[in-house]
C-alpha positions, 0 to 999 in steps of 0.5 A, spaced: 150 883 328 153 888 332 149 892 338 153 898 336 151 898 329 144 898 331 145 904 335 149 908 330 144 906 325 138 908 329 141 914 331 142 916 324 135 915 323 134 908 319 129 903 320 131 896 324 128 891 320 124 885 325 131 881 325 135 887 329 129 889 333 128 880 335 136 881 336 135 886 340 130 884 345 132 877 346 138 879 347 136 884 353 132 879 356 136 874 356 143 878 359 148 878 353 146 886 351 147 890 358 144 895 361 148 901 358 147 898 350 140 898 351 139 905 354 144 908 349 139 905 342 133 907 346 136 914 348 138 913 340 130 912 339 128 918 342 133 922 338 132 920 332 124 921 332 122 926 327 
């Protein structure tokens, strides 16, 4: 599982499945997805609202 696709996927408006959002969040909290990952899918997130 890649960050990138994550983002690209939510960008395009496609739902996340428990295991993307769990490998997004532990993988944050835990150091391996750096900041500018995370605001990117979270930028993605707001975007991509209907």
């Amino acid at each position: 599982m890649r960050v990138l696709d994550l983002i690209i996927k939510k960008r395009d408006g496609g739902s996340l499945s428990f295991q993307e959002i769990d490998y997004l969040i532990q993988g944050y909290a835990g150091g391996a997805i750096p900041d500018y990952q995370m605001s990117s899918f979270l930028m993605a997130c707001f975007f991509a609202r209907p």
